[in-house]
Structure formats: structure tokens, C-alpha cells
C-alpha positions in Angstrom: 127.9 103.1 102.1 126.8 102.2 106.0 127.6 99.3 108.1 125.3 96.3 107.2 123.5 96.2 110.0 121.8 99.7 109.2 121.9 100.2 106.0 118.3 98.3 105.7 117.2 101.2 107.9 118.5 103.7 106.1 117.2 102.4 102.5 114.2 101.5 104.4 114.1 105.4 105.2 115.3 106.3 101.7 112.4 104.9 100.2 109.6 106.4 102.8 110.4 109.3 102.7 111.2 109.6 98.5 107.4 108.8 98.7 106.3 111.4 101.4 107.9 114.0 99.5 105.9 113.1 96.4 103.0 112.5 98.4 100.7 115.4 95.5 102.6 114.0 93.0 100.9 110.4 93.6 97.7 111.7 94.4 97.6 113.4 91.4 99.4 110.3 89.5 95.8 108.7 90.9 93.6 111.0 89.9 94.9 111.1 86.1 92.5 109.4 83.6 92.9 106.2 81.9 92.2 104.8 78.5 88.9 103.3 78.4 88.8 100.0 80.1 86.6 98.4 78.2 88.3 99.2 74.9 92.0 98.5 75.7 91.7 97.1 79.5 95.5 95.7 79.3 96.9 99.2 79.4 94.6 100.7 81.4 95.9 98.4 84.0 99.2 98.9 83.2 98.9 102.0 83.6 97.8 101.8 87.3 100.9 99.8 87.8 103.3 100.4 90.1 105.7 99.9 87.4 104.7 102.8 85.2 104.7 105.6 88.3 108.0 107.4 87.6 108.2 108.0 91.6 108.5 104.5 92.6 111.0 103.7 89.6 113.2 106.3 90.8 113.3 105.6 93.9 113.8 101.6 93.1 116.6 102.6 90.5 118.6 105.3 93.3 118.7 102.3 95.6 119.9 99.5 93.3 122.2 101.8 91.0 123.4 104.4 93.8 123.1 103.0 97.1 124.0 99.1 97.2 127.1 99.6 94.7 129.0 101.9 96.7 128.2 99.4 99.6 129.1 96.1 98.4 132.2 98.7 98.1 133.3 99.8 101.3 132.3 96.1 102.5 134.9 94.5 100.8 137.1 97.3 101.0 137.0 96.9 104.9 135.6 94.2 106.3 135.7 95.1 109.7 134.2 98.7 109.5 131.6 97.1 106.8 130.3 94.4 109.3 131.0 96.7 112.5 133.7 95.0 113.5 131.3 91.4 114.0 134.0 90.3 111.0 137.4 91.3 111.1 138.4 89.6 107.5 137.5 88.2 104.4 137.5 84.6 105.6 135.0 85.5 108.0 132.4 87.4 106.0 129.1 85.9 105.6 128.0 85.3 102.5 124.6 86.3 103.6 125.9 90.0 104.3 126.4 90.6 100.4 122.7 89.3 99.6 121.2 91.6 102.4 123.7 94.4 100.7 122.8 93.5 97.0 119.3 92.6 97.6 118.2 94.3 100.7 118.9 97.2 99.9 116.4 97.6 97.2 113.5 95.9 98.8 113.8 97.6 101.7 113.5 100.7 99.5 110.4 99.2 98.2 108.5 98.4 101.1 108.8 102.0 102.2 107.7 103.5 99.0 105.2 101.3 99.1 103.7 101.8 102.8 104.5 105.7 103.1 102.8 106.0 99.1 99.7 103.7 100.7 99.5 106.2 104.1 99.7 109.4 101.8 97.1 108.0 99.4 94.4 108.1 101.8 94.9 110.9 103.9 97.4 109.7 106.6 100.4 111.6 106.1 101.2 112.3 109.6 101.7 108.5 109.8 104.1 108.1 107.0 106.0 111.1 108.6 106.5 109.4 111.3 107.6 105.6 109.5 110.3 108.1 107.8 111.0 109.5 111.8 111.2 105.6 113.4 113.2 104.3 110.4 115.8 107.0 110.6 115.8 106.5 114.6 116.8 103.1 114.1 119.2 103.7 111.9 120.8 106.7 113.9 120.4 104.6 117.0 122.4 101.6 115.5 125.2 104.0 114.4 125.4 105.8 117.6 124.6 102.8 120.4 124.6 100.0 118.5 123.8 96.9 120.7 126.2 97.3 123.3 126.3 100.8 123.3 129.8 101.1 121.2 127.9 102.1 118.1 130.0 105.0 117.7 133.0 103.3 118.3 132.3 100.9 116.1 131.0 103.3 113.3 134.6 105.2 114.1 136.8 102.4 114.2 138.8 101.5 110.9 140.1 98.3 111.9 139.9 96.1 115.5 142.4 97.5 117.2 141.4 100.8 117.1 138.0 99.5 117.6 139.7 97.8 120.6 142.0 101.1 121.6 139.1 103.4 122.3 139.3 103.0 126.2 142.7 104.0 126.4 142.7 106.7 124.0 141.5 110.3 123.6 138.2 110.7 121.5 139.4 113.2 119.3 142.4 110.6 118.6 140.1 108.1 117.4 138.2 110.3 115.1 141.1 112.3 113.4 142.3 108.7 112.9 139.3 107.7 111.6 138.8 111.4 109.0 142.4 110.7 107.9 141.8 106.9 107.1 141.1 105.1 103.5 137.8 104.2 104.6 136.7 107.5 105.5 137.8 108.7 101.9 135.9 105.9 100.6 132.7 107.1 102.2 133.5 110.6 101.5 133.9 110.4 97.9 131.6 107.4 97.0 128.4 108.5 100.4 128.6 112.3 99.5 127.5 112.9 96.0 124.9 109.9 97.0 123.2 111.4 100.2 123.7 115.0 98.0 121.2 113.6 95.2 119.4 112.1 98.1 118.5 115.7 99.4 118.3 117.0 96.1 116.1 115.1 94.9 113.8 115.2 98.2 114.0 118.9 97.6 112.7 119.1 94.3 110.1 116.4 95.0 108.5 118.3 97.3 109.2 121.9 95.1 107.5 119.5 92.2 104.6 118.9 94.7 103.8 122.4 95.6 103.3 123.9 91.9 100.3 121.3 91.8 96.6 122.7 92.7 95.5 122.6 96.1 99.3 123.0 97.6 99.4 126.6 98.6 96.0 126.1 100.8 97.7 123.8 102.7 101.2 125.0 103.1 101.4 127.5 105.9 104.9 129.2 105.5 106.9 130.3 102.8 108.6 127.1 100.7 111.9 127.9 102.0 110.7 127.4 105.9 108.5 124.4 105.1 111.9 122.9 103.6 113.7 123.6 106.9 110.7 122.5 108.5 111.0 119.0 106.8 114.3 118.6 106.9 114.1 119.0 110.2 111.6 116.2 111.2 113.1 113.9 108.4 116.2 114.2 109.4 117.7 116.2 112.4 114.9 115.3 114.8 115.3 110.9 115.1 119.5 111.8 115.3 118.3 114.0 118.4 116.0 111.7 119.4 118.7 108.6 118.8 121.0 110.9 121.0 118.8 111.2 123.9 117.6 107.5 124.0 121.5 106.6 123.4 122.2 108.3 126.7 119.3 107.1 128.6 120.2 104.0 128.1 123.5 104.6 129.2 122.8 106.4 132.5 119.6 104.2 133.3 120.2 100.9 131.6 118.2 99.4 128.7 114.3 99.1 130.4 114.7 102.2 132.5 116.1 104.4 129.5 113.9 102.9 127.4 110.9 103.6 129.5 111.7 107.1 130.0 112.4 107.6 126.5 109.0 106.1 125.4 107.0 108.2 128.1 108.7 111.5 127.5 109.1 111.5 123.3 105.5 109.4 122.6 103.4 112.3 123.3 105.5 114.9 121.5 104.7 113.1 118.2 101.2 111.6 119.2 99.4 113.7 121.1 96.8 115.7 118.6 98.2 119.2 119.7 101.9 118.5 119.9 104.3 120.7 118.2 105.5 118.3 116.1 102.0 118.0 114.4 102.0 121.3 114.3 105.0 122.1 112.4 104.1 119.4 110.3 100.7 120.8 109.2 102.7 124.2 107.8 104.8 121.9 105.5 101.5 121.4 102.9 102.0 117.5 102.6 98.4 116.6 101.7 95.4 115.5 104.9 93.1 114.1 102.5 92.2 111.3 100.7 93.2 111.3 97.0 89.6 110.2 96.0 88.2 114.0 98.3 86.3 115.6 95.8 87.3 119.2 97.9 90.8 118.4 95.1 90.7 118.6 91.8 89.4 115.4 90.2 92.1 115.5 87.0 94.8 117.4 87.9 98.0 118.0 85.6 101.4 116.4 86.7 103.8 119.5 88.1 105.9 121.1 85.7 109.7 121.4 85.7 110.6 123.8 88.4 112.5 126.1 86.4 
């Protein structure tokens, strides 16, 4: 669906922040109570497994069934475009590009379930915000500079020699070359309905989240701003922020951009009064640990939003 070299980031990403918009939901998964352990101790431990949260098998199943397929797609549909130009044929591919496709993809998904689900668990949320924010920089950054600051090019590019054309050709050339190409239809009809359930199903995670008890003390704003809150700092602020390191970088070269970068975005997202934290705390993404006894010890799993 994306070049291999981000689409770790991006399922790394996919993963994070599937878990940080069920954040209540696996608090509450937590707080549910088990059969007795000492009468049937195998499934009460099965029941703390990872395995048997509906969450984390979701989000393992969209990223095996709906994200690596359409990949291992558009990879050997084009080569080139797949591998960002590094490989402009089949002869060339890597075998090791399809495992990090078929496999990564996945396990990447996993780990940041896994670490975002661990951070919201005990209070941290902020902090599995921001692994959502750096793992969509990364990925935005990779698309846009890339490693030799042709990301874009690259990303735009269906085959070498329009990869290899951009210097001596408009910019809007490239790209209507580029919407009116195979490979762009390919992304548009196999990426859209993907990254569609993707924010669908982010949406109603979060929806799911706030009909549980507790929510409504610690969302702010109505549901429909805390949504365009989130979706702002999930997903608009790291392009933004990919954008503006992309250019430093550019104008300034890789230590000084970098530099600049780091000193001018690091306190917008750590300082303790910054408006990113801020707009974060109006979203209602739980502050406390799942075990606070201020939360209801027991509570019911959200209905179906209706």
C-alpha cells in the first residue's frame, strides 16, 4: 500500500494508535472479573491473554488481512515505486522486501498495540500519544524527504525515468503523471477503502470509549471537537511537523535543520504547559492508572453506538 521502507512506520503507527483510541476500552477489559482462579485457573488466565482482548485481535487481523495484501500488491505490481526506486525490476528485488512486507507488517502492528496498550494502562497516555506522533513523523518524513531529500519524488515517480526526469520537468507534470498512472489507481482503489476503515474504525473506538463511566469527566469539549482534536494530533500535526523538518534540512543541511527542529518542536509537546498537552487533555483519553480506585472497579464493556 506504501513504499517498503515506510510502511513499518505506518503499521507501526496503525497499531499505536488502534490502542490509544481504545485506551477505556482496555482499562475497563482490566478491570472485568475473572472466573475463580482457584477453581478453573486455566481460563482465568486465558482470559487475561492478549489473545482473548477483541482490541488487539483486531488490530492484528486489519494489518495481516487489509494492510500487507494490498502491499505485497503494488510491490510486485511496480517494483520501482514499491522499493522507491532502490529496485527498478523483478530481477532485482530482494527477497527480504516480501518477508518485511508479509511479516513486518503485522509485528510492527503488534509492538505498537502492545507498547501504546502498556502506556494507557497505567496512566501515561500522553506518552503513547506521542509514539502514535513520532511513528507517523517517520513515516511522513520518509515519504516526503526520504534519505536524500527526494522522498517526494520518489513517492511520485512511477517508474526511473520519471523518477530521473524531475529536474527538468514542471512539478505539476510529474504529479498529473503520476494521478493518471496504473499505480496510482492501484493505490487509489486497493489504499482507500483501507485507510477509510482505518479512520472509521479509530472513530468509533474512541465513540465506543466515551459511553463507558468516567469518560465525560474527563473529556472537555463536545465529541465532535475532541475528534477533530485527535485527528489532528494523530494525524495532521507529524505531516506538519515532517514538512517543516523536511525543509530545514533542506535550507540548513541535516545537523543544523535537525538541531533547529529538535529545539523549536521539543518543547511544544514536552513542556507540561504546552498547547499540545493541552488540547490533548480535552480529548478524555484516560490520566490514570487502570488499577485507581477514583474509576469504577467492574465496569461494563461500551455498548454498540447506535
Amino acid at each position: 500500500m506504501i513504499p517498503i521502507q515506510a510502511v513499518l512506520f505506518f503499521s507501526y503507527a496503525l497499531g499505536a494508535t488502534f490502542a490509544l483510541a481504545a485506551a477505556r476500552q482496555l482499562q475497563a477489559w482490566e478491570r472485568r472479573p475473572l472466573p475463580d482462579s482457584e477453581q478453573e485457573p486455566v481460563i482465568a488466565v486465558r482470559a487475561r491473554a492478549m489473545t482473548a482482548n477483541p482490541y488487539f485481535v483486531s488490530t492484528v487481523l486489519f494489518a495481516a488481512i487489509l494492510v500487507a495484501p494490498p502491499g505485497l500488491f503494488l510491490l510486485w505490481q511496480n517494483p520501482a515505486w514499491g522499493t522507491m526506486h532502490v529496485t527498478p525490476e523483478h530481477d532485482g528485488l530482494w527477497a527480504g522486501f516480501v518477508l518485511m512486507f508479509s511479516g513486518g507488517v503485522p509485528v510492527a502492528a503488534i509492538l505498537g498495540f502492545w507498547a501504546s496498550r502498556a502506556l494507557a494502562l497505567i496512566g501515561a497516555g500522553y506518552w503513547a500519544f506521542l509514539q502514535v506522533v513520532a511513528a507517523y513523523f517517520l513515516l511522513f518524513g520518509t515519504l516526503i524527504h526520504g534519505w536524500d531529500g527526494r522522498g517526494y519524488q520518489r513517492v511520485l515517480s512511477t517508474n526511473p525515468g520519471e523518477f530521473n526526469g524531475w529536474p527538468s520537468d514542471q512539478v505539476a507534470n510529474n504529479v498529473s503523471h503520476f494521478a493518471t498512472s496504473g499505480t496510482f489507481l492501484a493505490l487509489l482503489f486497493l489504499g482507500g477503502p483501507v485507510i477509510m476503515l482505518m479512520l472509521m474504525t479509530e472513530i468509533s473506538w474512541l465513540y465506543e470509549g466515551w459511553r463507558l463511566p468516567g469518560a465525560d469527566a474527563d473529556r472537555k469539549v463536545p465529541r465532535i471537537v475532541a475528534l477533530a482534536i485527535a485527528a489532528a494530533g494523530v494525524h495532521a500535526m507529524p505531516f506538519l511537523g515532517a514538512l517543516y523538518a523536511s525543509l530545514l534540512v533542506h535550507a540548513t543541511g541535516w545537523w543544523i535543520g535537525l538541531a533547529v527542529f529538535t529545539a523549536t518542536v521539543g518543547p511544544l509537546l514536552l513542556w507540561k504547559r504546552s498547547p499540545v498537552r493541552w488540547l490533548y487533555g480535552l480529548v478524555g483519553i484516560p490520566t490514570r492508572h487502570w488499577r485507581d480506585p477514583v474509576l469504577s472497579p467492574t465496569p461494563a464493556i461500551a455498548r454498540p453506538i447506535r
